[in-house]
py3Dmol code that shows the C-alpha trace and the ligand (Angstrom):
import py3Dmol

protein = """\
ATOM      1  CA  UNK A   1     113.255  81.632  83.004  1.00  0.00           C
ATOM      2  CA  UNK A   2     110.578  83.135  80.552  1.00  0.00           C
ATOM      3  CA  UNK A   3     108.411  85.295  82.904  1.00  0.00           C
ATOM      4  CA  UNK A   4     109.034  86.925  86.076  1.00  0.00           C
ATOM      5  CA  UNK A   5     105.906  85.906  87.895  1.00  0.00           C
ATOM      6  CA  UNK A   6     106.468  85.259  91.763  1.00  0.00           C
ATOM      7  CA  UNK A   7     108.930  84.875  94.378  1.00  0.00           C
ATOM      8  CA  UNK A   8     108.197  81.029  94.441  1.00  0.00           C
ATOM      9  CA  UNK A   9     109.689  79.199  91.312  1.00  0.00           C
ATOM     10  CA  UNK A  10     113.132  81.100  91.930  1.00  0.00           C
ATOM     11  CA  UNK A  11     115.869  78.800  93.344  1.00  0.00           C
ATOM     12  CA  UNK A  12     118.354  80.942  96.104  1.00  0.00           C
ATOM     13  CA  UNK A  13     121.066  80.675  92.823  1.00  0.00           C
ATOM     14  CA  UNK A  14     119.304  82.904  90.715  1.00  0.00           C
ATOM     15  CA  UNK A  15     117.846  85.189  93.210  1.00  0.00           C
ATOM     16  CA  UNK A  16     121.977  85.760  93.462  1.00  0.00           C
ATOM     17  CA  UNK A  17     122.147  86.167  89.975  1.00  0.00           C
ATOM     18  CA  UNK A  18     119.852  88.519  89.669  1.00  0.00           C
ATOM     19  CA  UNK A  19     121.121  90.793  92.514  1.00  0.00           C
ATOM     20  CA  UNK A  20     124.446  90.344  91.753  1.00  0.00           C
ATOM     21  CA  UNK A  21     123.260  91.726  88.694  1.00  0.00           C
ATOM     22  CA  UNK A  22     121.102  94.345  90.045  1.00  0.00           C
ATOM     23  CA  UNK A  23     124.258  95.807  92.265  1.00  0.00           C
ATOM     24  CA  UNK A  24     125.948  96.493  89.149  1.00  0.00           C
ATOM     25  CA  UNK A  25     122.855  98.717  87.619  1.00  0.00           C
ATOM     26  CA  UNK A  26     123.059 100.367  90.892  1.00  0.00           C
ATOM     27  CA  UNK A  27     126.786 101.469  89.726  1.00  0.00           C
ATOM     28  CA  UNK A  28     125.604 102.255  86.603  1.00  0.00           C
ATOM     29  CA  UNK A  29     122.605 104.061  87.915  1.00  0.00           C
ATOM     30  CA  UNK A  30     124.932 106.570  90.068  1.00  0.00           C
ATOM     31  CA  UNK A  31     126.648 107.443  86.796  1.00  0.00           C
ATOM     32  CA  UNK A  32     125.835 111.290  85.063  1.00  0.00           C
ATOM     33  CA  UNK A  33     125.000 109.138  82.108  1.00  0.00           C
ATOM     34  CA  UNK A  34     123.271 106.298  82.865  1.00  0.00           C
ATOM     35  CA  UNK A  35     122.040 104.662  79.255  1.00  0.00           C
ATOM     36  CA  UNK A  36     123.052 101.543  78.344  1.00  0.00           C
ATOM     37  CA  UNK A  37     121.606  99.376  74.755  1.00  0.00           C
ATOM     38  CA  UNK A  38     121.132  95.841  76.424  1.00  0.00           C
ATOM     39  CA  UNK A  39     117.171  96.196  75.552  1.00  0.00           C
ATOM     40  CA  UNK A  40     118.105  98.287  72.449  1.00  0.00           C
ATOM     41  CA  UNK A  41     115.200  97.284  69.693  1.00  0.00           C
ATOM     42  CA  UNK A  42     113.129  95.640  72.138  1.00  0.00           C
ATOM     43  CA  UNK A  43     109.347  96.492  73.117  1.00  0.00           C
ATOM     44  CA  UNK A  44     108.170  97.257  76.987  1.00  0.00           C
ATOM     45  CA  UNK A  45     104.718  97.558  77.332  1.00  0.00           C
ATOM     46  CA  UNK A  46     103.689  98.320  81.267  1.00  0.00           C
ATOM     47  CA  UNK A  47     100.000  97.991  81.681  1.00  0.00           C
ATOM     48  CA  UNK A  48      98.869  99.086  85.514  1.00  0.00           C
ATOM     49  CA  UNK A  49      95.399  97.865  86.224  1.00  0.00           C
ATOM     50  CA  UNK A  50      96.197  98.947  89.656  1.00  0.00           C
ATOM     51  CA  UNK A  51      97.603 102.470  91.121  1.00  0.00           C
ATOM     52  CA  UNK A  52     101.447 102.667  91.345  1.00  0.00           C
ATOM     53  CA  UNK A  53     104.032 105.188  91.871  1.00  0.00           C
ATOM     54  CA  UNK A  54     106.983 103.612  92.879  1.00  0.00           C
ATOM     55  CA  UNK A  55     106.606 100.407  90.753  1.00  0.00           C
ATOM     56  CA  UNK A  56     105.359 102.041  87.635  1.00  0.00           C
ATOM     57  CA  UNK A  57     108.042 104.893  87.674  1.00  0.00           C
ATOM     58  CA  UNK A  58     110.915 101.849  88.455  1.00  0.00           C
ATOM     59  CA  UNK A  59     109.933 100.151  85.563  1.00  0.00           C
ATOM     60  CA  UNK A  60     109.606 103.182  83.292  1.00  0.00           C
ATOM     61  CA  UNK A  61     113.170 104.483  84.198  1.00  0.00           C
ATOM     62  CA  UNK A  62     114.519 100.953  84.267  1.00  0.00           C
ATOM     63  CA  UNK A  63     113.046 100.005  80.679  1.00  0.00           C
ATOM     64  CA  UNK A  64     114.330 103.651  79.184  1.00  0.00           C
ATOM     65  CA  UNK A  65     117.837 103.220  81.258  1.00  0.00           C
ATOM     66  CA  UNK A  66     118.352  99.875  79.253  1.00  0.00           C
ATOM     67  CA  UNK A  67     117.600 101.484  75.808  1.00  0.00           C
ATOM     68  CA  UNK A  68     114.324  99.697  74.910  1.00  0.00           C
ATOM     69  CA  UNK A  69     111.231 101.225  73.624  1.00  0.00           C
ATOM     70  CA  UNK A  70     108.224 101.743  76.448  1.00  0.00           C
ATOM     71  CA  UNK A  71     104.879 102.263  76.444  1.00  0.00           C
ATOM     72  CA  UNK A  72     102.901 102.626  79.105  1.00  0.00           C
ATOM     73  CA  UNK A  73      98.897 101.922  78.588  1.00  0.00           C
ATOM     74  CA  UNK A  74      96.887 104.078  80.140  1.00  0.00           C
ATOM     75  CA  UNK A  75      94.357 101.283  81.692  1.00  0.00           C
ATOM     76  CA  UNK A  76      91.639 104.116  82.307  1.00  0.00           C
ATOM     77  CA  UNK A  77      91.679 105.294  78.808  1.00  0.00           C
ATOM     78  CA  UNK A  78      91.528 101.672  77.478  1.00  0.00           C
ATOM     79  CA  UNK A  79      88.841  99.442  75.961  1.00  0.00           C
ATOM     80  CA  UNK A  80      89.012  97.484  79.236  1.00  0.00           C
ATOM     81  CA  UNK A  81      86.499 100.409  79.704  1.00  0.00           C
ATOM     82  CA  UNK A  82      84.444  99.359  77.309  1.00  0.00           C
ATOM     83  CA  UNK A  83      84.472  95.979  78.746  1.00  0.00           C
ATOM     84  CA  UNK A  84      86.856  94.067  76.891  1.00  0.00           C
ATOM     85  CA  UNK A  85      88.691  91.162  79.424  1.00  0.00           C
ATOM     86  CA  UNK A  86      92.169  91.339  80.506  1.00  0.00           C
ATOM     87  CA  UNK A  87      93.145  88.338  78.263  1.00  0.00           C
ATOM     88  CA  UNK A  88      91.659  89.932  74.485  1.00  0.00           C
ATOM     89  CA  UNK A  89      93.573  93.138  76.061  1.00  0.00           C
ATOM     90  CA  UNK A  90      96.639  91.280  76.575  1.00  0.00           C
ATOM     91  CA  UNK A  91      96.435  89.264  72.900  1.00  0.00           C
ATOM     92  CA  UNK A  92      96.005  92.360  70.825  1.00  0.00           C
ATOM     93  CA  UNK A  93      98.780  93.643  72.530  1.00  0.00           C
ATOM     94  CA  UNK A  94     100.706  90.679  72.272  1.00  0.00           C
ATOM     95  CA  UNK A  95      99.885  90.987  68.135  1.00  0.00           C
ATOM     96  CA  UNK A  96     101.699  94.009  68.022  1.00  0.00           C
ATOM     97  CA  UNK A  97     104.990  91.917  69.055  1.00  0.00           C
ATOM     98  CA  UNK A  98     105.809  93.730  72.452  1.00  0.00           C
ATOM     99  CA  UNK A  99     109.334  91.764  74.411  1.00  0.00           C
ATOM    100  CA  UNK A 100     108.430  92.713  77.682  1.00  0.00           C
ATOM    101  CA  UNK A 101     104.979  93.048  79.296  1.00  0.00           C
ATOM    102  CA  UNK A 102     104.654  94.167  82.927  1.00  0.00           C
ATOM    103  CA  UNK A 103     101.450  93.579  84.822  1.00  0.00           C
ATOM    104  CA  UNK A 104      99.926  94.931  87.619  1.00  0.00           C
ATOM    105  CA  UNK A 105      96.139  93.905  88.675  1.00  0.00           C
ATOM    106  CA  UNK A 106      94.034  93.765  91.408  1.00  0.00           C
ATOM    107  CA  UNK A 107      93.286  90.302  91.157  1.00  0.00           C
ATOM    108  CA  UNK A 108      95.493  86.786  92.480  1.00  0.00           C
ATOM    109  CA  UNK A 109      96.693  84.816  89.585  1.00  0.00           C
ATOM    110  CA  UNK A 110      95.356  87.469  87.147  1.00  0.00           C
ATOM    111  CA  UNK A 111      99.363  88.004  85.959  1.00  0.00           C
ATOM    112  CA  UNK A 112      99.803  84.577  85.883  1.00  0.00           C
ATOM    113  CA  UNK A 113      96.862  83.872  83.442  1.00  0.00           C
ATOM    114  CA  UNK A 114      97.855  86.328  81.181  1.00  0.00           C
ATOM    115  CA  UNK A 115     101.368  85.308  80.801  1.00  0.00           C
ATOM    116  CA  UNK A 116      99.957  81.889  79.391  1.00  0.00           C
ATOM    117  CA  UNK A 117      98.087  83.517  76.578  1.00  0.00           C
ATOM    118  CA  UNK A 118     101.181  85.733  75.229  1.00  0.00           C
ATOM    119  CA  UNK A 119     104.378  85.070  73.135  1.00  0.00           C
ATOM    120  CA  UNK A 120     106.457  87.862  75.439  1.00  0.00           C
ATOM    121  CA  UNK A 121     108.387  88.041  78.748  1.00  0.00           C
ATOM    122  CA  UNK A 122     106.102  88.955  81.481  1.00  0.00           C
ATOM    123  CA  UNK A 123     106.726  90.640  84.804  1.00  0.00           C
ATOM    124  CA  UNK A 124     104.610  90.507  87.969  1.00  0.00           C
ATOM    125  CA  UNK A 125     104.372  94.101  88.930  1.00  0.00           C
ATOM    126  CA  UNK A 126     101.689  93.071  91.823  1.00  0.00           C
ATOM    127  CA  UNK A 127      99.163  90.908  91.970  1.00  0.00           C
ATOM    128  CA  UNK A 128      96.309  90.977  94.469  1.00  0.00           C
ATOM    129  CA  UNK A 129      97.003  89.442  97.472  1.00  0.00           C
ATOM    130  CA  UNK A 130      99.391  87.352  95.833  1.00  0.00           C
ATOM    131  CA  UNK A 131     103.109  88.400  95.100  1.00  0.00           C
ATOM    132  CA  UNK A 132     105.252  91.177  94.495  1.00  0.00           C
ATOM    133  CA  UNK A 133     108.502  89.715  92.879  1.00  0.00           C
ATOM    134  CA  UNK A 134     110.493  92.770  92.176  1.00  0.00           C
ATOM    135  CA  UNK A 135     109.143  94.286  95.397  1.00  0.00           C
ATOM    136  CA  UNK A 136     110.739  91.541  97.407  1.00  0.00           C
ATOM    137  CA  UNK A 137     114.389  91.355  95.075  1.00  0.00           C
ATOM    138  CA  UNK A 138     114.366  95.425  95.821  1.00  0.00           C
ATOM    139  CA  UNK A 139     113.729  94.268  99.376  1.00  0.00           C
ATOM    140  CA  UNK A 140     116.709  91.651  99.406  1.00  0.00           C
ATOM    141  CA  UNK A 141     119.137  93.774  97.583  1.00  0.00           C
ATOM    142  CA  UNK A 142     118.698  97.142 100.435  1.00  0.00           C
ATOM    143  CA  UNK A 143     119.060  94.006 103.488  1.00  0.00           C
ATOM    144  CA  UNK A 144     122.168  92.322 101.638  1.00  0.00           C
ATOM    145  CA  UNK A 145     123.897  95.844 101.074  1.00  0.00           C
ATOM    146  CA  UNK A 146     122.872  97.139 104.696  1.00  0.00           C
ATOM    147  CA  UNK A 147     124.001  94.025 106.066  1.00  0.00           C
ATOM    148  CA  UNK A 148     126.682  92.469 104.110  1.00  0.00           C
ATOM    149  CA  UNK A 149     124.667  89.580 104.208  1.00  0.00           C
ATOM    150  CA  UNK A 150     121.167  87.504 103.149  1.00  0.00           C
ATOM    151  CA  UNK A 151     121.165  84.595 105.641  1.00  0.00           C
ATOM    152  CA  UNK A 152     120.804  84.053 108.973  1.00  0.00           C
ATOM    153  CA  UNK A 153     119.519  86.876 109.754  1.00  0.00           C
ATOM    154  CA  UNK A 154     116.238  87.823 112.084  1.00  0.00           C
ATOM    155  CA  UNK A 155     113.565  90.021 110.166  1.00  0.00           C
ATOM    156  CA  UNK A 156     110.184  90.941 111.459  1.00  0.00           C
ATOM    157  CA  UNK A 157     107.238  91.484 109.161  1.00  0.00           C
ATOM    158  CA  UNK A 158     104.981  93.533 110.601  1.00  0.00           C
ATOM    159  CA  UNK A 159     101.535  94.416 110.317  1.00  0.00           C
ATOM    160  CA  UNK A 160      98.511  93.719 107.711  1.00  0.00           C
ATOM    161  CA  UNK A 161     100.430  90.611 106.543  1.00  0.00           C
ATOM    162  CA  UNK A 162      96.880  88.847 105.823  1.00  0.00           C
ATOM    163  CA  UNK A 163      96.468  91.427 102.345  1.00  0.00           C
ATOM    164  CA  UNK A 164      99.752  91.898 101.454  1.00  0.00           C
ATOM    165  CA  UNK A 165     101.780  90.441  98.466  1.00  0.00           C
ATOM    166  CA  UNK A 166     104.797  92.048  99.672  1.00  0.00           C
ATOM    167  CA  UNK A 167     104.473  89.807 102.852  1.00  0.00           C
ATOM    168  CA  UNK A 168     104.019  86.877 100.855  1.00  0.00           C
ATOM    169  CA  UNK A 169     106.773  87.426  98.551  1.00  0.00           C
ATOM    170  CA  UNK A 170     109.175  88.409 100.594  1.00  0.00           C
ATOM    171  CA  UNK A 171     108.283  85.474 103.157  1.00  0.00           C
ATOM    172  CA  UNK A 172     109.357  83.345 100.056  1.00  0.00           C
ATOM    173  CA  UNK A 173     112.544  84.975  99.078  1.00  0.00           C
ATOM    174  CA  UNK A 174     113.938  85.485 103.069  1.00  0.00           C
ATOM    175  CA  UNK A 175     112.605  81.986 103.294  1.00  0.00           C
ATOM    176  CA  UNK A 176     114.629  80.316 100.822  1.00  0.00           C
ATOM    177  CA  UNK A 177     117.617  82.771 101.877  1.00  0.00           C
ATOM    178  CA  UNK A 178     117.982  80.493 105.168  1.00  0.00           C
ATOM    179  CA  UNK A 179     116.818  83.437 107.403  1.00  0.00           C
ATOM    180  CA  UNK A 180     114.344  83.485 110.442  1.00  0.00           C
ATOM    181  CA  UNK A 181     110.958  85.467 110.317  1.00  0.00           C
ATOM    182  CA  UNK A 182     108.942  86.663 112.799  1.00  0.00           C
ATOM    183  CA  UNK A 183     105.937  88.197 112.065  1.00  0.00           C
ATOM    184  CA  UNK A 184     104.090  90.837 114.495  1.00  0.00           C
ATOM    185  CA  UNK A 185     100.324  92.247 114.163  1.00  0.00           C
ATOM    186  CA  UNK A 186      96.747  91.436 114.926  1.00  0.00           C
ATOM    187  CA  UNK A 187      95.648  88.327 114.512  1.00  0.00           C
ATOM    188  CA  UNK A 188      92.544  89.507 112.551  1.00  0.00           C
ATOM    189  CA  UNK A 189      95.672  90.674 110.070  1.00  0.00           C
ATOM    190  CA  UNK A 190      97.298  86.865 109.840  1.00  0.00           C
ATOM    191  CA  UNK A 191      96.718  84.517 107.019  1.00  0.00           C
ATOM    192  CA  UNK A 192      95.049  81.387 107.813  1.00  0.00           C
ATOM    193  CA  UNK A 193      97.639  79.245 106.274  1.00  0.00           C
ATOM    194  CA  UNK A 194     100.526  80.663 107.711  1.00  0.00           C
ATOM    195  CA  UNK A 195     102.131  77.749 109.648  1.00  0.00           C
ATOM    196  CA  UNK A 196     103.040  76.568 106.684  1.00  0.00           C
ATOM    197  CA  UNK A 197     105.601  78.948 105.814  1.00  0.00           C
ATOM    198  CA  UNK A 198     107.714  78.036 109.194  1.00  0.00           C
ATOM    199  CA  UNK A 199     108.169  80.961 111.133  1.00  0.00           C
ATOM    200  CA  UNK A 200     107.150  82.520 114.524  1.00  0.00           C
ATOM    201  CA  UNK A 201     104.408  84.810 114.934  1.00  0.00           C
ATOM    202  CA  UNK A 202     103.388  87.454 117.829  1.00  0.00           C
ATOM    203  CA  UNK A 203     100.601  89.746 118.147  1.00  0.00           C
ATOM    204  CA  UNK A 204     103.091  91.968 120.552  1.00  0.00           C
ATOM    205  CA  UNK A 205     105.682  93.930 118.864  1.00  0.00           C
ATOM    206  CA  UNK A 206     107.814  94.573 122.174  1.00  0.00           C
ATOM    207  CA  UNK A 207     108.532  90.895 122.373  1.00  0.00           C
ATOM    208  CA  UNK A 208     108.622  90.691 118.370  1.00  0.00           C
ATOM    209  CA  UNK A 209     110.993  92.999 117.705  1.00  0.00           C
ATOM    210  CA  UNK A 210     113.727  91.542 120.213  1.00  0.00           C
ATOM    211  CA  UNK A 211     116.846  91.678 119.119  1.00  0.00           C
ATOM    212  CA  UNK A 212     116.188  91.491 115.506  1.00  0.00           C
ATOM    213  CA  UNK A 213     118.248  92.814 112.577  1.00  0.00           C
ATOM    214  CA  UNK A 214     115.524  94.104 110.145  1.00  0.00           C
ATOM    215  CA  UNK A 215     112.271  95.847 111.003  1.00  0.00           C
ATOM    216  CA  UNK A 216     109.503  95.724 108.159  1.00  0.00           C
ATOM    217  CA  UNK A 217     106.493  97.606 108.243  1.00  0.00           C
ATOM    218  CA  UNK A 218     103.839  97.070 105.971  1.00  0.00           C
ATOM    219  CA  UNK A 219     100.777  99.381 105.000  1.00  0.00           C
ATOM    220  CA  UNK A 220      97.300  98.754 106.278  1.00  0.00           C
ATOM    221  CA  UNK A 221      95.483  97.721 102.884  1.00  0.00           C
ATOM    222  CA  UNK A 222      91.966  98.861 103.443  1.00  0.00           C
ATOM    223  CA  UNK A 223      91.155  98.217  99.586  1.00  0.00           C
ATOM    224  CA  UNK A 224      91.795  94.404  99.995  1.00  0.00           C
ATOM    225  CA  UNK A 225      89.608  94.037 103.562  1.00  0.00           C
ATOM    226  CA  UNK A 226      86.220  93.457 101.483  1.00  0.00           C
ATOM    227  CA  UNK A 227      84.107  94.880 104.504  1.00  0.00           C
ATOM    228  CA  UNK A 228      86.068  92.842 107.307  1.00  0.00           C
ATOM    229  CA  UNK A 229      87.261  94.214 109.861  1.00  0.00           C
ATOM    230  CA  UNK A 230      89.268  97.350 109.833  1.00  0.00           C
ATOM    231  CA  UNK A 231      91.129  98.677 112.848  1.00  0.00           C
ATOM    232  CA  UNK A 232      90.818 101.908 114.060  1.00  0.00           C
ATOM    233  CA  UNK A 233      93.746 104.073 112.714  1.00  0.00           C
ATOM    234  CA  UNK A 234      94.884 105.426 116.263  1.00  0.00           C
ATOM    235  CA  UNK A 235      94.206 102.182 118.234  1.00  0.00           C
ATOM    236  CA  UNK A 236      96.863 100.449 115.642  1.00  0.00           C
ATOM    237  CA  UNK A 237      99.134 102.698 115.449  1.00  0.00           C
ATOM    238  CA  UNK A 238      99.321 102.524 119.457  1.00  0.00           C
ATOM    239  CA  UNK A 239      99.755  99.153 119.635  1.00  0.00           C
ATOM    240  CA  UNK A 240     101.742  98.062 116.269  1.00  0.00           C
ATOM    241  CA  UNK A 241     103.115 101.539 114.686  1.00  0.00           C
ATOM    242  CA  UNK A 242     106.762 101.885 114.710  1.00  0.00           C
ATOM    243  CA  UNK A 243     108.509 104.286 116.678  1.00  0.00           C
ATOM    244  CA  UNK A 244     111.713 104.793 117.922  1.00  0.00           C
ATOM    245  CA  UNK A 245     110.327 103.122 121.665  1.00  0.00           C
ATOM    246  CA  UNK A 246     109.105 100.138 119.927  1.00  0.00           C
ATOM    247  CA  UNK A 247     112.367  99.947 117.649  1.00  0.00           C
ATOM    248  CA  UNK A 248     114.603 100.630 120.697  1.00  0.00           C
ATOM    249  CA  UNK A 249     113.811  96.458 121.579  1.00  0.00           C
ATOM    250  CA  UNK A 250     115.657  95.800 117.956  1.00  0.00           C
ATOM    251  CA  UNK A 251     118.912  95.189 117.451  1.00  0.00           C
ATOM    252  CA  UNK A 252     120.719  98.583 117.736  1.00  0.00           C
ATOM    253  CA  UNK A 253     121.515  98.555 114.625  1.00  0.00           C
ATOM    254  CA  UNK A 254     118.401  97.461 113.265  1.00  0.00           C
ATOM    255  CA  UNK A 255     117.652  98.637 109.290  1.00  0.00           C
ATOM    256  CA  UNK A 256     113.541 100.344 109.193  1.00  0.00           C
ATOM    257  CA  UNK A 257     111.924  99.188 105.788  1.00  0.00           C
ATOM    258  CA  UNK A 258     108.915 100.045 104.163  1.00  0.00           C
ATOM    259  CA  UNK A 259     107.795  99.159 100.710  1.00  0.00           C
ATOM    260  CA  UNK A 260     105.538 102.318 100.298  1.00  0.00           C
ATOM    261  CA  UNK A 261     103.066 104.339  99.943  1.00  0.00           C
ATOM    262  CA  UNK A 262     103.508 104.499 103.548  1.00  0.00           C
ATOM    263  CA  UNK A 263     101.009 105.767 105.990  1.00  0.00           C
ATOM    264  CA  UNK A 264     102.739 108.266 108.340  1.00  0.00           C
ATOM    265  CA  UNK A 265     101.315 107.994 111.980  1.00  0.00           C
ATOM    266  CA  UNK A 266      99.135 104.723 110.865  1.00  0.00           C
ATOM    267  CA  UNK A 267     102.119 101.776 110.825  1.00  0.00           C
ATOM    268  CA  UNK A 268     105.142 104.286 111.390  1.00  0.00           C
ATOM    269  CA  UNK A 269     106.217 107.385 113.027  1.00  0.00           C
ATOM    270  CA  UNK A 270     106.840 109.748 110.722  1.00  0.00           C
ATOM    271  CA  UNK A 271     110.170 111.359 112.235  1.00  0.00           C
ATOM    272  CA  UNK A 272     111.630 107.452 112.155  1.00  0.00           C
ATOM    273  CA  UNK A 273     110.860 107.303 108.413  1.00  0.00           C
ATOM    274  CA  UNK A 274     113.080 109.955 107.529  1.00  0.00           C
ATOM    275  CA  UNK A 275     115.623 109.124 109.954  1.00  0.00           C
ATOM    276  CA  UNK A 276     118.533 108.170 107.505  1.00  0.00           C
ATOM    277  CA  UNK A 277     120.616 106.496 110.216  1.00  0.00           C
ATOM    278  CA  UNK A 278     117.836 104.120 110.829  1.00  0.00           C
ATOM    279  CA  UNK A 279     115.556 103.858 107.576  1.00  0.00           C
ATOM    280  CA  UNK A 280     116.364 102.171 104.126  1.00  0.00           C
ATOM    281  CA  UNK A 281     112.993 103.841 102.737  1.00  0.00           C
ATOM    282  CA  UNK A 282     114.966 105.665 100.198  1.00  0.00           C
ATOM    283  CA  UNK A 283     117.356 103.361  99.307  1.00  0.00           C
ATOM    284  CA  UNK A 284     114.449 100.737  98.712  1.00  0.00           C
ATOM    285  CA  UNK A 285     113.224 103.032  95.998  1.00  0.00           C
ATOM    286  CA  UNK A 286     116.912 103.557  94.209  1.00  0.00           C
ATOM    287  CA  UNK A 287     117.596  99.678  94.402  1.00  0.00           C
ATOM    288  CA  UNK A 288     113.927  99.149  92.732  1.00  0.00           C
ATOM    289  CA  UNK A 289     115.019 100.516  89.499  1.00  0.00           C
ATOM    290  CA  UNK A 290     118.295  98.398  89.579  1.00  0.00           C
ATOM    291  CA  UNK A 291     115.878  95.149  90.260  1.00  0.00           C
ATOM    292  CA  UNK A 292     114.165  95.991  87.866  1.00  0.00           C
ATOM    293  CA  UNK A 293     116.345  96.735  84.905  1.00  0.00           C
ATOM    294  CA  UNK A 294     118.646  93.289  85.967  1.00  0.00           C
ATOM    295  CA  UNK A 295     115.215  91.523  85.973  1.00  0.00           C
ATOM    296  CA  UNK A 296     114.446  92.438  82.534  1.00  0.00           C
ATOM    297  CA  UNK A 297     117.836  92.057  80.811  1.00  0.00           C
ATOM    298  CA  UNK A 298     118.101  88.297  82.504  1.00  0.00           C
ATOM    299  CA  UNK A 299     114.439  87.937  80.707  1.00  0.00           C
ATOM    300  CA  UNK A 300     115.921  89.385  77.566  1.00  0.00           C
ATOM    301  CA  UNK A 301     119.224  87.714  77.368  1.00  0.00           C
ATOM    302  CA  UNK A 302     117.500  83.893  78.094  1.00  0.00           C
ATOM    303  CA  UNK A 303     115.603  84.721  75.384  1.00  0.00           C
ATOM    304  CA  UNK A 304     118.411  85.994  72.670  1.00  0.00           C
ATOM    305  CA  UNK A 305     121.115  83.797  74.603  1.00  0.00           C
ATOM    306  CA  UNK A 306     123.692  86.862  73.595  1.00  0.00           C
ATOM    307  CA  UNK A 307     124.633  88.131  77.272  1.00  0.00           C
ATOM    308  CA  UNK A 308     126.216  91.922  76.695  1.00  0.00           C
ATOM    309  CA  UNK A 309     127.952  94.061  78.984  1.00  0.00           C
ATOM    310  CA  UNK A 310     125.779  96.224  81.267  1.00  0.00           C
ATOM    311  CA  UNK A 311     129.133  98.237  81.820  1.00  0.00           C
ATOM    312  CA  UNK A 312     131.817  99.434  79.714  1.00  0.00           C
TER     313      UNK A 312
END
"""
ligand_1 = """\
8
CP
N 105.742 99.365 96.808
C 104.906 99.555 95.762
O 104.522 98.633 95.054
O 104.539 100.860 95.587
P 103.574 101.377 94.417
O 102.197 100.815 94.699
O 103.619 102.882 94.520
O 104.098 100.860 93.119
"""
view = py3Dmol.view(width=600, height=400)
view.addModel(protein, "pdb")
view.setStyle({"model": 0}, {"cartoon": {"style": "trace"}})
view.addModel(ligand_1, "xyz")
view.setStyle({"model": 1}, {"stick": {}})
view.zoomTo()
view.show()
């Protein structure tokens, strides 16, 4: 493939590849020295239109971790400021011969527009309402090591699933992954379009949750409700925050995930979110830099066609 861009173009082989991939960064990762050249002499530039912690860090680490040379744009300090448009940003970035360019913006298909104007590998670090990629490979790779397994199993989706890209993408990937979704919250929180991805919905998360293997929460994402209606904070957390009552109707040994920034007391209990016999919150974050580095050197390598070893 040339860019990273969504969930959707990925066949189930090379969402393998790639975390087959990304398990061995995690090895590498867990090493005192964790360097390695396979971007050595290549260009990252990571340009965050958007606020990120998790996703920005991931990539900075991952980028550094493989040896290439990164530069992260500060978007604020920019001349978007002075009102030049995402695409003359991206082409006089793209004439100073960058490899890799990761993208985060506010707006659907902004990511994808960009990549068609540019000579480099681009990566999807978020896009509106539309998808995640990485978020959703990070997101495979915690369920596949917690559970030996990517298929057939039952995951719930729960909450704002109407404004999230992390929904959407990782609908696709657990989709194509043979597994079966359920996904729990407020109707006023569902996409309209949602039969078409196949899967069961509730608006109860008692009879939701039943029995299932994976419980993910997702944040409420006020910035993306455009003056619709937003719930009031203790009336949802009431009826769709996780806590250990509501997870008790899981699978005993359900896995708790949440992609972060979480809101503690808004979609989750806070005690349950630092329980580390029940939550994979932390180990979502350490497999996001593995993602992300095996996403990167796959871009690199089907561009040079010279595959080196990422361990030695
Ligand atoms: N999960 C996620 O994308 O977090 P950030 O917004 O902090 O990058």
């Amino acid at each position: 493939a040339k860019h990273l861009l969504g969930i959707e173009h990925l066949g189930p082989d090379e969402i393998t590849t790639l975390l087959d991939l990304a398990d061995q960064y995690v090895t590498l990762n867990r090493q005192p020295n964790k360097h390695s050249d396979v971007l050595a002499g290549l260009t990252q530039i990571n340009m965050f239109f958007e606020n990120s912690t998790r996703t920005q860090a991931s990539f900075e680490l991952a980028g550094k971790r493989l040896g290439a040379d990164v530069m992260n744009m500060a978007m604020q300090a920019s001349s978007v400021k002075k009102g030049e448009t995402l695409i003359d940003t991206a082409m006089t970035l793209n004439a100073m011969h960058p490899d890799l360019l990761v993208v985060r913006h506010p707006h659907s298909g902004a990511v994808n527009l960009l990549a068609e104007k540019v000579n480099c590998a681009v990566l999807n670090a978020g896009d509106g309402k539309h998808e995640h990629p990485t978020q959703a490979l990070l997101d495979a790779l915690t369920i596949r090591r917690a559970k030996g397994r990517l298929h057939r199993l039952n995951i719930a989706i729960c909450g704002d699933i109407a404004h999230s890209r992390v929904a959407r993408s990782n609908l696709l990937l657990l989709g194509k992954m043979e597994n079966r979704i359920r996904l729990i919250g407020p109707s006023t929180l569902m996409p309209s379009q949602i039969g078409e991805f196949g899967v069961e919905v509730y608006d109860d998360m008692r009879q939701g949750l039943q029995g299932v293997d994976v419980v993910m929460m997702l944040r409420l994402q006020k910035e993306r409700m455009d003056g619709g209606f937003i719930p009031s904070e203790r009336e949802y957390y009431h009826r769709y925050g996780l806590d250990a009552a509501k997870l008790s109707y899981a699978a005993a040994d359900a896995i708790v995930m949440h992609p972060g920034p979480m809101n503690r007391g808004v979609e989750i209990d806070g005690t349950l979110a630092d329980d580390i016999n029940r939550s994979v919150i932390q180990e979502q974050v350490e497999m996001g830099v593995a993602v992300r580095m095996a996403a990167m050197d796959l871009l690199a390598r089907s561009r040079t066609a010279t595959p080196r070893e990422v361990l030695t």
